[in-house]
N, C-alpha and C positions, 0 to 999 in steps of 0.2 A: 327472556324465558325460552325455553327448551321447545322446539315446536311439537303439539300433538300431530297423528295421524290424522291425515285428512283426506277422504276419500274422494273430495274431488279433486286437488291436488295429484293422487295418483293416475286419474284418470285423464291428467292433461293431455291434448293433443301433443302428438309426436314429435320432435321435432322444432327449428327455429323456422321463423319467417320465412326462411328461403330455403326451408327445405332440410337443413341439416339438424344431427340429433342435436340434442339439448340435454343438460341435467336440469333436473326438477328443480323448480322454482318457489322462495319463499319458505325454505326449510329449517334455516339454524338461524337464531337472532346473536346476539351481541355474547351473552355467557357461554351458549353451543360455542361459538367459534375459543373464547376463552380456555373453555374447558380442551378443545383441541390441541391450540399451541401449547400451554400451559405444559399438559399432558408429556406433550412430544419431548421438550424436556426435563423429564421425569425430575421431580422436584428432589424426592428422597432418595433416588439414585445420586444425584448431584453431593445432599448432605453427608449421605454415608461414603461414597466412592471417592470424588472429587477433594472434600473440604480437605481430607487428609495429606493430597498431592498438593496443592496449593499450600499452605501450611507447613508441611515440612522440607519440599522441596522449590518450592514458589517463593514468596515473600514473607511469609511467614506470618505473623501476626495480623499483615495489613493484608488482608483479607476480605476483611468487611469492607476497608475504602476502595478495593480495587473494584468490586462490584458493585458498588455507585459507580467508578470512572467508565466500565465497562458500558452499565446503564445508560448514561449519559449519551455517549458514544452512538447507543444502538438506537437511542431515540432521536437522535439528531438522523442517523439512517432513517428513521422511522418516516420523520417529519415528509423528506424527497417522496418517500414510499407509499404513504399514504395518500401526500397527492396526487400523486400518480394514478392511484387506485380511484380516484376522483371520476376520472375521464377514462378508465380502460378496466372494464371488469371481466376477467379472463382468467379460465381454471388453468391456465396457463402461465399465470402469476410474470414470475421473472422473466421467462420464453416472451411475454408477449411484450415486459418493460421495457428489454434489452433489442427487442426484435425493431422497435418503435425508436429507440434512442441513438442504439448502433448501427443498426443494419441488419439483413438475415443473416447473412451468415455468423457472426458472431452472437444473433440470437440461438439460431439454431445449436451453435455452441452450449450459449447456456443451459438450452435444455439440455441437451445429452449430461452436462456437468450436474444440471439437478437432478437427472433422474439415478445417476454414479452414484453423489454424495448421500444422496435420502436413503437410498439402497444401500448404502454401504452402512451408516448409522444403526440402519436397521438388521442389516446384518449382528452388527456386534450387539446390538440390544439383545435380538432372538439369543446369542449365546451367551448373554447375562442373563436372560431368564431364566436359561436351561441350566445352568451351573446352579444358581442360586437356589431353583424351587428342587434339584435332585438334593444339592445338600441340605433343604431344612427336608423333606421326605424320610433323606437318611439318618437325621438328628432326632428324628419324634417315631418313626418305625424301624429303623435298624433294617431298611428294606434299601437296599441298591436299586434303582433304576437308571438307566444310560440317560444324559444330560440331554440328548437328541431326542427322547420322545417326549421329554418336555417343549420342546423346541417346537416341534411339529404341531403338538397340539394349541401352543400360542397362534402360529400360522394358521392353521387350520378357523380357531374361533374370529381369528381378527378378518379371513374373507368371508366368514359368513356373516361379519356386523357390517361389513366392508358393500357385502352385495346390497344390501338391504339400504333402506334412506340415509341419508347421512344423519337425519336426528337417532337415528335408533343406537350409532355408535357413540354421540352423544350422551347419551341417556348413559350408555355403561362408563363413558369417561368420567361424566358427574359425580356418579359415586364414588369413583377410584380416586380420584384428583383430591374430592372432599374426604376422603380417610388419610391418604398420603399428609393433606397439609394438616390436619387436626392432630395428626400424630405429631410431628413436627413441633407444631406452636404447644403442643400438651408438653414437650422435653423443654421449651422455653420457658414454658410458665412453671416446668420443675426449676428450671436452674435457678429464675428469678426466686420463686418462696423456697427450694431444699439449697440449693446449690453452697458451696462451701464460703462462697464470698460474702457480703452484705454488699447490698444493691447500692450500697451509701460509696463502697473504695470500689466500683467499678472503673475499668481503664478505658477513657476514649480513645487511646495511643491508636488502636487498630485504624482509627477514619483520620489517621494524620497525615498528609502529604511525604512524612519522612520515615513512616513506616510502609505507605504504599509504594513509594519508590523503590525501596530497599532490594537487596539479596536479586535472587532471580526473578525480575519484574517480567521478561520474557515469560517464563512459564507459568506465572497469577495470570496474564492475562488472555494466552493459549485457552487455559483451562475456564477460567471464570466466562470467558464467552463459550465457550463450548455449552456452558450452563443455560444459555439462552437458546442453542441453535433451535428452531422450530416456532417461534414468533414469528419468523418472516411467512408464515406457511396462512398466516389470516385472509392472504389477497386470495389463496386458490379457492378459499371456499366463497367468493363472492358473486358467482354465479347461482349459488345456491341460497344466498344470502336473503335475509328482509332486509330490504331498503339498503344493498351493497355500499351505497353513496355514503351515509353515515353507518350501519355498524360494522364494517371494514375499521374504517380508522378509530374506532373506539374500541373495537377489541385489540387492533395494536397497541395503543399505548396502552390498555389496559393489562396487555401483558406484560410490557417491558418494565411498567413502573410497579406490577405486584410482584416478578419477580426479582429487582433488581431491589425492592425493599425488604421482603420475605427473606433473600439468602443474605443480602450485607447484616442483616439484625439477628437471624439467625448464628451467621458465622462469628459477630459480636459476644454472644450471649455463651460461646462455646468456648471461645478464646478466655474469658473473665473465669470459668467453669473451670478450667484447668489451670489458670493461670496466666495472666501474660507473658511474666516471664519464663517461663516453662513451655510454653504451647507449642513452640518447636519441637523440644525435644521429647515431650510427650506425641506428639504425629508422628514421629519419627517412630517411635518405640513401638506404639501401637496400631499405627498403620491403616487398614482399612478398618479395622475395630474400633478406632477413637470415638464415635459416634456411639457405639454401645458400650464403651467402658463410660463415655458421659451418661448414660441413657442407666445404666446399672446404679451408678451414684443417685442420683435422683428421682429415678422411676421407680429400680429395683426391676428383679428379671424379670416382670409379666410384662414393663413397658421393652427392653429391649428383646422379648419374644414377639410384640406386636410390630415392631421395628426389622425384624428379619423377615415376616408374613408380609407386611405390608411392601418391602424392596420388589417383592416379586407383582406384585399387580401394580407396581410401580412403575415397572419394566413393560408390562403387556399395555397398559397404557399408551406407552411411547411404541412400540409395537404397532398398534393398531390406527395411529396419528400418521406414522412413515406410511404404513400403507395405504392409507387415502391420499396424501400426498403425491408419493410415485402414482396411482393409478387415474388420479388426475393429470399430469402430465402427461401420462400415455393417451389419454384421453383426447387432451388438448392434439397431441400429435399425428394420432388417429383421425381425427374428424379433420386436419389440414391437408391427410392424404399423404405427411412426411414419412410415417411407418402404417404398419399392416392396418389398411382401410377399419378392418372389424374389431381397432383399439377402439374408433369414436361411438363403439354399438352401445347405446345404454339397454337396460333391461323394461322390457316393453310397460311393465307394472310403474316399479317403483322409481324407471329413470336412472339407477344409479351408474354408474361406468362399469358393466357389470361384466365384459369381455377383457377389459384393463385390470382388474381386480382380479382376476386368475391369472392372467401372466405376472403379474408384480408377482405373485404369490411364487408360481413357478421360477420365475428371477431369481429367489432366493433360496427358494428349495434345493437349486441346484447347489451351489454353494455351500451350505450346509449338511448337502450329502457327502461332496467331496470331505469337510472336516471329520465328518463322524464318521469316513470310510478310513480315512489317514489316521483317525483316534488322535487329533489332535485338540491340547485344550481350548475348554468353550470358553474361558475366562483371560489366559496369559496370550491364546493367539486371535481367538474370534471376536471375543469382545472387545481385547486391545487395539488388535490389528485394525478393524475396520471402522470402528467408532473414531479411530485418530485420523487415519484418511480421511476418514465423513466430514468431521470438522472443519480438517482442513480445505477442501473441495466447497464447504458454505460459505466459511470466508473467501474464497475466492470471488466467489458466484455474488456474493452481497457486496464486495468492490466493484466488481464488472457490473453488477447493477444500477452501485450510486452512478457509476459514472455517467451511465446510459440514459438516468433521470435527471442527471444536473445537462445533459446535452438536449434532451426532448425539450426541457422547457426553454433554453434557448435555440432551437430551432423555430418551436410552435406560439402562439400567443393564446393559446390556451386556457391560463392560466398565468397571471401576471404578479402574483404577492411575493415580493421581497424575500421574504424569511422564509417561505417555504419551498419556491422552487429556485432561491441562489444561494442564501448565506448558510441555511440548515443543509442543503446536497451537499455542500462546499465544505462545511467542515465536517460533514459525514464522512466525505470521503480521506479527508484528512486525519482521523479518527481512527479510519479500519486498516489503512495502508501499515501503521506501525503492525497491528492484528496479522495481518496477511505477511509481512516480514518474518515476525517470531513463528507465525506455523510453518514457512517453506524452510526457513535454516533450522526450524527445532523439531522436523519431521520427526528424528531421534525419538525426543521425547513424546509427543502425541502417539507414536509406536507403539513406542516402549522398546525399541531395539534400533539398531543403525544397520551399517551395513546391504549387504544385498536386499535385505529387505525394506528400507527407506527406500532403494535405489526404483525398485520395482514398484512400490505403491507410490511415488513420487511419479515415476514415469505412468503409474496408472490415471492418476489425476491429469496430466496433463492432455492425456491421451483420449479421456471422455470429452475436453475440450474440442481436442481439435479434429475426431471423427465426426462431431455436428458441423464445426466450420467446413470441413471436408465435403458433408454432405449434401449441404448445402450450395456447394458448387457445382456438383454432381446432378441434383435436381435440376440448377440452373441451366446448365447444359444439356438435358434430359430433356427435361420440361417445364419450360418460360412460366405458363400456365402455374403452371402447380408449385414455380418458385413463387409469382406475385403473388399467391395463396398464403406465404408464408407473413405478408406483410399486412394479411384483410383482418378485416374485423371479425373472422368467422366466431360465432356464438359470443363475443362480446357483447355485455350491456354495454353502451357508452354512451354516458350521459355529457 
């Protein structure tokens, strides 16, 4: 359950044990944290955006099976991940798995790469918002407003849920999460009683092994993970967690298996809708619309007018998810003394990371002034551009992960079970490596364009990498001190 305000909760003494700030303790249980990652992958961004590229230029058909294989895949990530989270609760998430497993510097790495790729995602989100809620604006008032001050005012709401406890921006995900998927399962349960087929000659072809292979297998599975990125994001909130130990790992899998079930039966139900043998070249024809020309059949326009309202707090959703995310890492990085001391300040009330939560904010403001100064689009360059980097920069960061976790538990004895810290890391890792192939050679496509511009967000991703590695050596040589910092337990629980 969703934690209420607790005023003595806010009034907690300052501060860990030894002195350093803290976030507030015992705030989000198992569906809070659900309702976050879930969010972050905006469900119905995914059905409407995604299903289409996958489909017509992916594999086509096999659709639905390739998000079970994905599933599969991310849960076996899960499995290393979650033990992990066993013994190291840290709103430092990855920074702290990789910091423990690798080493610092190639922790440090990872953060600078998580706080690039969450930023970046989030970038291209803010300018799906903004494109999407100026054109339904302009569809229902015939009023122009610039895509940017939609933008703005997304940014703007998500640091004020952002400052406040972390259940208060819960509370607003709940509801947004539960309309997104209602509407959703309401377009299934059309196709199921209006839909053109009978439920009797539905095709299982889509979950065949000879359909998911097919066609361009590289780009189903670019994109179908792309659909999950933000699941991994359960361990940041584990500081703030009830009982970190157990609903860490329940809200993980609890993610990966309601979305990896949700979109394959989804994209099932849609492929039968139009046909199987046609479903190609209907994505094709129709494009990003496929979803509302299914949604018109079945629903009629009042469902696919709920379906263009609903995109857009779809979108702020996942908006509001990236930015607790980044401003937990700045967080984490703050309070280790890695960057500006008054990242680690919480706000004296409510605890939240409330000096990290206005630079995140400024992070991206700036960047989005630059596009709305160039007037370039919030859709073909901001949302494309930097949501395809983002992707690809997660999958990187979740390989360098597993691998950091399948090393920790052979290092440490820790934790000794079989399945969880050898044979599930092991073929985790074996899992994402093909993932991590198809985004660095199909940067193209994650794009949307090639060229100088691959070249340069390609060389961007690597370059978040290896300015933490960098930095990290820089500290060390700086300050010994303040490098073994990088390897304590500061504000971990660790059970």
């Amino acid at each position: 359950m969703l934690h209420q305000e607790d005023p003595q909760s806010l009034s907690t003494v300052k501060g860990t044990p030894d002195g350093h700030e803290s976030l507030a303790r015992n705030q989000i249980g198992v569906l809070g944290i659900v309702f976050f990652v879930v969010a972050a992958a905006a469900p119905l961004t995914v059905v409407v955006a995604l299903f289409p590229v996958i489909i017509g230029s992916g594999n086509g058909i096999g659709i639905a099976g390739t998000f079970i294989l994905v599933a599969a895949v991310l849960t076996l990530f899960a499995v290393g991940y979650v033990a992990m989270s066993r013994h190291i609760t840290n709103t430092g998430a990855f920074y702290a798995y990789v910091t423990k497993g690798l080493g610092r510097p190639l922790g440090l790495g990872s953060a600078s790469l998580a706080i690039f790729g969450y930023n970046a995602i989030q970038l291209g989100v803010i300018g799906g918002f903004g494109y999407y809620a100026a054109e339904f604006v302009k569809s229902h008032t015939d009023t122009a407003i610039p895509w940017w001050v939609f933008s703005f005012a997304s940014m703007a709401a998500a640091l004020l849920l952002g400052v406040r406890q972390i259940h208060a921006g819960a509370r607003v995900l709940a509801v947004l999460l539960t309309l997104e998927t209602v509407i959703i399962l309401i377009l299934d349960v059309g196709i199921l009683v209006a839909g053109p087929t009978p439920v009797s000659e539905y095709s299982l072809q889509p979950f065949a092994p000879s359909a998911v292979f097919a066609g361009a297998i590289g780009v189903a599975l670019m994109f179908a993970h792309a659909s999950f990125i933000g699941f991994e994001g359960t361990a940041i909130y584990g500081e703030e967690a009830k009982d970190p130990k157990r609903t860490v790992p329940r809200a993980t899998y609890a993610a990966v298996i309601f979305m990896g079930v949700f979109y394959a039966v989804t994209a099932w139900l849609i492929i039968n809708a139009v046909g199987a043998d046609r479903a190609v070249e209907v994505a094709q024809t129709e494009g990003g619309d496929l979803v509302f020309k299914v949604s018109d059949d079945v629903l009629g326009g009042l469902g696919t007018e709920a379906f263009q309202l609903l995109i857009i707090t779809s979108l702020f959703a996942a908006i509001l998810t990236f930015h607790n995310n980044v401003a937990r890492y700045l967080f984490s990085l703050g309070r280790q003394g890695v960057l500006w001391s008054r990242l680690g300040h919480t706000h004296p009330i409510r605890r939240s990371p409330v000096t990290a939560c206005y630079v995140q904010t400024a992070m991206v403001a700036v960047v989005v002034v630059i596009f709305a100064v160039l007037k370039l689009d919030p859709y073909t360059s901001l949302f494309t551009w930097w949501t395809g980097v983002g992707a690809a920069a997660i999958i990187l960061l979740q390989t360098i992960a597993s691998i950091a976790i399948f090393v920790y538990f052979r290092r440490s004895n820790v934790d000794k079970r079989p399945w969880n810290t050898f044979v599930a890391p092991l073929l985790g890792i074996a899992g994402l490596l093909p993932f991590l192939y198809y985004a660095l050679t199909g940067m193209d496509l994650l794009l949307g364009a090639g060229g100088w511009l691959q070249v340069m967000f390609t060389v961007m991703l690597f370059a978040s990498l290896a300015i933490g590695i960098a930095g990290a050596y820089v500290i060390k040589a700086r300050s010994p001190q303040r490098y073994a910092r990088l390897n304590s337990t500061l504000g971990d629980r660790v059970t």
